[in-house]
C-alpha positions in Angstrom: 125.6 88.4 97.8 126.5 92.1 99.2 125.3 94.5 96.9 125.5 98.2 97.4 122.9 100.6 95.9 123.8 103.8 94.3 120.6 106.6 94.6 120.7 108.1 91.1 121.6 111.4 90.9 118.1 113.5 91.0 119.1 116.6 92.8 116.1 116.7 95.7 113.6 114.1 94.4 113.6 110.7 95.2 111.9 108.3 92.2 109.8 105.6 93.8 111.4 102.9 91.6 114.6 103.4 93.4 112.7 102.4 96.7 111.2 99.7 94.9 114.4 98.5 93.8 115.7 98.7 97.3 112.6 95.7 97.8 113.6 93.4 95.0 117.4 93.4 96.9 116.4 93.0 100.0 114.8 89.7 99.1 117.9 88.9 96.7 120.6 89.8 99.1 122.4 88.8 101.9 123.0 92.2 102.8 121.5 95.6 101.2 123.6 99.2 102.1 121.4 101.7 100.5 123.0 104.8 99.5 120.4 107.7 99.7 120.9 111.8 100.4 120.6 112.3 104.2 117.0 114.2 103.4 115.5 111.1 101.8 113.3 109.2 103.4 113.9 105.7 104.0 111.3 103.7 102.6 113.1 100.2 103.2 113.2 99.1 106.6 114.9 95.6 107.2 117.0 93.6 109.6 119.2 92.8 106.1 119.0 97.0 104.7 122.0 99.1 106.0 121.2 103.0 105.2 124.2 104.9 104.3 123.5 108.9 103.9 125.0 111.0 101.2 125.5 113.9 103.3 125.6 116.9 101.1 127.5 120.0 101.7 126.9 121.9 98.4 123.6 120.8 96.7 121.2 121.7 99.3 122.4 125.0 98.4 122.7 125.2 94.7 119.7 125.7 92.0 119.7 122.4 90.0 119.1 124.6 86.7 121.8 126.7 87.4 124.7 125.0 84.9 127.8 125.4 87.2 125.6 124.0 90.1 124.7 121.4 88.3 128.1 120.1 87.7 129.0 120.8 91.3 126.3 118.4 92.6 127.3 116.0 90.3 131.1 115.8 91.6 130.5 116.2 95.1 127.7 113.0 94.6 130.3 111.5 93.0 133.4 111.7 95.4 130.2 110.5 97.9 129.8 107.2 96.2 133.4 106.4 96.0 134.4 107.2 99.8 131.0 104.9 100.9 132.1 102.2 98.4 136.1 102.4 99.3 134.9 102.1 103.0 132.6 99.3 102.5 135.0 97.7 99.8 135.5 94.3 102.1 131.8 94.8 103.0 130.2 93.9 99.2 130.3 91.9 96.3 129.0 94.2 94.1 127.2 97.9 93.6 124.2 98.6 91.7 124.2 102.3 90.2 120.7 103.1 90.0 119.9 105.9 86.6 123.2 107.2 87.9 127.1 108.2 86.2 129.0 106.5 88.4 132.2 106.9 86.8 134.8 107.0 89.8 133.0 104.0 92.0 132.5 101.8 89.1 136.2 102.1 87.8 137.1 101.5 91.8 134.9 98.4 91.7 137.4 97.4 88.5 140.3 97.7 90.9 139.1 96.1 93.4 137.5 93.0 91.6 133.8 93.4 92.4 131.0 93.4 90.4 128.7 96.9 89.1 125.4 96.8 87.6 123.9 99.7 85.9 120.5 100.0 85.8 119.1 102.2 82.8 115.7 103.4 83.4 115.3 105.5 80.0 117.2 106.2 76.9 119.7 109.1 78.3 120.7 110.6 74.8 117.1 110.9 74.7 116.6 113.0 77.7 119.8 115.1 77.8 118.9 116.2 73.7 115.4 117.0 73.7 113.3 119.6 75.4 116.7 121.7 76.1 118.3 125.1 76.1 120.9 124.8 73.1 123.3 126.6 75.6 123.2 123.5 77.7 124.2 121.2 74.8 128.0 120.9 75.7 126.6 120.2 79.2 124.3 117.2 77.7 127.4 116.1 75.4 129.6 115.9 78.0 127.2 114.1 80.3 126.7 111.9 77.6 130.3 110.9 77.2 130.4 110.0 81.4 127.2 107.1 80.3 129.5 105.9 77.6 132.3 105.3 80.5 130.3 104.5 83.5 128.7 101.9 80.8 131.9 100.1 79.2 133.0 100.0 82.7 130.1 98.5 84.1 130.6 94.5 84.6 126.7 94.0 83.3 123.9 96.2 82.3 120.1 96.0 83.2 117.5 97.8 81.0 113.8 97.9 80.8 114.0 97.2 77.0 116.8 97.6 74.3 115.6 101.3 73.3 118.1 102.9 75.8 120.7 100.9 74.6 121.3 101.8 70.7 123.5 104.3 71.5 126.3 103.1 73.5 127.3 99.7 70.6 126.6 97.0 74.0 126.5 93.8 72.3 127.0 91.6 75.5 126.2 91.4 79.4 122.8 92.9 78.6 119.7 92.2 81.0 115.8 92.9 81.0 114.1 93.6 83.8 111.5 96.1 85.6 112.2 97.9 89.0 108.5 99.4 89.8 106.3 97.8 92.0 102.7 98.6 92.0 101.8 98.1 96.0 98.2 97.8 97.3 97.2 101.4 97.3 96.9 101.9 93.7 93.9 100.2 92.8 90.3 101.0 91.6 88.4 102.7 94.3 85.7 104.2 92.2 84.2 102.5 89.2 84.9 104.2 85.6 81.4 104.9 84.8 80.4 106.7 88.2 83.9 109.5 87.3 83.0 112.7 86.2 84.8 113.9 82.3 87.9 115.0 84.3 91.1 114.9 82.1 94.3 114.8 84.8 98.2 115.3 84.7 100.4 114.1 87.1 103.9 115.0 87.3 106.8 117.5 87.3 105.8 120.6 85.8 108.8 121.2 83.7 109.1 122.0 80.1 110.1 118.2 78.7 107.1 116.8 80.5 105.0 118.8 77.3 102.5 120.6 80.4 103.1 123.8 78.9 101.0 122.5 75.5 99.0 120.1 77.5 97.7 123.8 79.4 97.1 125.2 76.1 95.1 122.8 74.8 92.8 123.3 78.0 90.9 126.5 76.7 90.2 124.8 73.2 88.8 121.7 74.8 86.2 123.7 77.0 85.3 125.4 73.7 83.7 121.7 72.6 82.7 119.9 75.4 82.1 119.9 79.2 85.5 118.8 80.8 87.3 119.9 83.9 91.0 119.4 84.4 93.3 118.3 87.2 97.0 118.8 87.4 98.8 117.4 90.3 102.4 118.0 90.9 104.8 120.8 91.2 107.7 122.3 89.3 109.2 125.4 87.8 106.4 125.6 85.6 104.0 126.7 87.9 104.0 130.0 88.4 104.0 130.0 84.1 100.7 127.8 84.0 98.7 129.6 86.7 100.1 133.1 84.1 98.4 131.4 81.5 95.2 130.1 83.2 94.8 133.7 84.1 94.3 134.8 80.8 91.5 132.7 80.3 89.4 133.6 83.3 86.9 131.5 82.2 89.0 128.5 83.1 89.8 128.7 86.3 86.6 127.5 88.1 87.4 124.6 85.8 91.3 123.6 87.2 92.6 122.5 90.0 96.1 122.5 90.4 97.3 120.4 93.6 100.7 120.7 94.0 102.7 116.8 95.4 100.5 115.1 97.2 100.6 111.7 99.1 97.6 110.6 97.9 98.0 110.1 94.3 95.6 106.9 93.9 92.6 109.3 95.3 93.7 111.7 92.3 93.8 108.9 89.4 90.1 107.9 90.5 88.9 110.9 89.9 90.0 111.2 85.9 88.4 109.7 83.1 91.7 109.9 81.1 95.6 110.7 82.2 97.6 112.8 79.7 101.7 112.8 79.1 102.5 114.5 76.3 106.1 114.7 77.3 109.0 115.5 75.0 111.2 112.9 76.7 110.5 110.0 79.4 111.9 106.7 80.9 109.4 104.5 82.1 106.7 107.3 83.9 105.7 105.5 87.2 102.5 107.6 87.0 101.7 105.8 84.2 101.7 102.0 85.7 99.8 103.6 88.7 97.0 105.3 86.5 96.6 102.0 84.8 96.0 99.9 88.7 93.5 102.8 89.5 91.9 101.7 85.8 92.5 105.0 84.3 92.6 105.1 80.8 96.3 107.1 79.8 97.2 109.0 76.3 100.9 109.5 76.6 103.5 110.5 73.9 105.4 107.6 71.9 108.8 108.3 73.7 111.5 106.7 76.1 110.0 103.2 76.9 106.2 104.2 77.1 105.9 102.1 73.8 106.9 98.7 76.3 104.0 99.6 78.1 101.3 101.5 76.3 99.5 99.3 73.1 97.9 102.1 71.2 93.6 101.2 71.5 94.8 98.0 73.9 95.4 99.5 77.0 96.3 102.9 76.5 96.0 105.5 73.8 99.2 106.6 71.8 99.5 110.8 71.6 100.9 111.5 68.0 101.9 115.1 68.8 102.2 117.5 72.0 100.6 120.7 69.1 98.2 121.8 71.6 95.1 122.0 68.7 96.5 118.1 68.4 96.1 117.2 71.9 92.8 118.9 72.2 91.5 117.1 69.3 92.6 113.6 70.4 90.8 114.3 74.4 87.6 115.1 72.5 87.4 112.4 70.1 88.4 110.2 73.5 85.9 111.8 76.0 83.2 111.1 73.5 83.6 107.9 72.9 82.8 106.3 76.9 82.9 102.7 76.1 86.1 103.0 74.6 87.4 104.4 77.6 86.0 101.9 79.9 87.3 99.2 77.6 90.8 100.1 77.9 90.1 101.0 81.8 89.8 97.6 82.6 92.5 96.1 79.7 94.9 98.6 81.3 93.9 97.3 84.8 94.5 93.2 84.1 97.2 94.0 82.1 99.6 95.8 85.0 98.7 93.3 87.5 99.3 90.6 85.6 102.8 92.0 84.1 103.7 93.8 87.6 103.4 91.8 90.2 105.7 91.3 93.0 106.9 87.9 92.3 107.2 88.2 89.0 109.8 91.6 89.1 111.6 90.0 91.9 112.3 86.6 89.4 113.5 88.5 87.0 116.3 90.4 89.0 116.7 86.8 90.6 117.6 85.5 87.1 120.2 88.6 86.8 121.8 88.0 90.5 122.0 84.5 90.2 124.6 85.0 86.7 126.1 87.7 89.0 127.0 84.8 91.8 128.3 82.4 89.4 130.6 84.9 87.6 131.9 86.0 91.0 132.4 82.1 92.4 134.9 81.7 88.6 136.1 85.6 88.9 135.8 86.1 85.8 136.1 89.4 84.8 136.4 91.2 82.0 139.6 93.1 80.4 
């Protein structure tokens, strides 16, 4: 099989997943044409991986939180997909629309008899609704009515579990299956006992990741025990957090704010506990790689962290993103060390067991295999 993948629409930040995914196809697939923005990085390099580059005329200019711009990118990534697809039409046997509307390609792979998979990462009502501006709801309704299409249009459907799926009524070509894979780097380089009581964050720094409370819990924490904090990523939040670190000038010898780095797995060895207390998530890569590096995580009950996280298992469940809340819960954590180191090493087991290489690529296997036979009978649906 030909498969075409579709980068999902994220404006300038590539998720690894969609890399990963690029992996699983190039060991499924005949043939592999990856369609990426010309700034990405190509992460798959392969004799059977074709690169095909989105090459953007207006979003390298435009603000992604300005609302017009928004909707600009989003058409102009749209009419992309469709002239790569319409030239590679004889090319493919099917696309593979990665967390991305794609409305006009997937109707085109209708009229031209070939196969779409979309791959749902996180529950998009979910994401559009909460953690929003209520002047950007028509914006999240409308958005929400191009999954509904891109969806009923779609030939099959892959999720990580059924929670993204409630609200769209699927009741048939429904599939399970991960696209994250944990490679070599993210692994335990220093033991759990030899860390120092570092709490950590690592991430976007924008209001539905819940760092704006997660920040404000910092100066009640250092109030009740000896803890520094680590917060590695970057954002539109930033300028906001270092505003309100400043007002507590006792806690800035006590935070260290990174910005992206390559490095990540040198980051998660440091901390004695990762903390999301995000409003709204898919499936957090951060978190799979915190639990390789054996680094305990408390992250909020949302998206399809629940999959994953198994509250005093492998992970600890964070009830609320209240700042006193989130305080309390580090505390009662931080004091209790064999707890921690407990779940360190459950966590640990438990993603290399469940996310292996072999055993993400088998699943998708399963899914491309159905794909083939449907496509030898053309069978396709009205």
């Amino acid at each position: 099989m030909r498969i075409l993948l579709v980068a999902c629409f994220t404006g300038n930040y590539m998720i690894p997943a969609f890399w990963d995914m690029g992996k699983i196809l190039e060991r499924l697939a005949e043939r592999v044409y990856i369609l990426a923005p010309v700034w990405a990085e190509t992460e798959v390099k392969s004799g059977r991986v074709i690169n095909q580059k989105l090459r953007m005329i207006f979003s390298p200019r435009i603000t992604s939180s300005f609302v017009c711009g928004r909707i600009l990118r989003y058409l102009e990534h749209e009419l992309q997909t469709f002239y790569h697809l319409y030239r590679l039409r004889k090319d493919i046997d099917a696309i593979l629309s990665f967390q991305s509307i794609s409305v006009l390609a997937i109707l085109l792979c209708r009229l031209i008899r070939r196969r779409s998979v979309i791959y749902i990462g996180g529950n998009p009502r979910e994401t559009l609704f909460k953690g929003h501006s209520v002047f950007l709801k028509p914006l999240a309704f409308f958005t929400l009515l191009l999954w509904r299409i891109s969806i009923g249009l779609a030939t099959e459907v892959v999720a990580i579990s059924p929670s993204p799926l409630h609200n769209f009524g699927i009741k048939n070509k429904i599939h399970y299956a991960y696209a994250r894979l944990l490679d070599e780097k993210f692994r335990i380089t220093k033991p759990f006992e030899k860390r120092r009581n570092i709490v950590g964050y690592v991430g976007r720094l924008e209001d539905e990741k819940g760092i704006l409370e997660l920040v404000s819990a910092f100066p009640l924490m250092r109030q009740k025990t000896s803890v520094d904090f680590l917060i590695v990523g970057n954002g539109s939040l930033l300028e906001p957090i270092k505003g309100l670190l400043g007002k507590k000038e006792e806690l800035l010898s006590n935070v260290t704010i990174t910005g992206w780095v390559s490095n990540v797995p040198d980051y998660l060895n440091k901390m004695k506990l990762l903390v999301l207390p995000s409003k709204t998530e898919g499936l957090p890569s951060v978190i799979l790689e915190s639990m390789a590096c054996g680094t305990p995580v408390l992250a909020t009950h949302v998206g399809d962290i629940p999959c994953v996280i198994k509250d005093g298992f492998n992970g600890f469940v964070l009830e609320s993103t209240k700042p006193t809340y989130i305080s309390e819960k580090i505390i009662e954590l931080l004091g209790r060390p064999e707890l921690l180191s407990e779940i360190a090493e459950n966590a640990s087991t438990w993603v290399r067991e469940n996310f292996s290489f072999e055993q993400i690529v088998s699943q998708w296997r399963l899914i491309f295999c159905e794909l083939n036979k449907l496509n030898d009978s053309q069978e396709f649906d009205d």
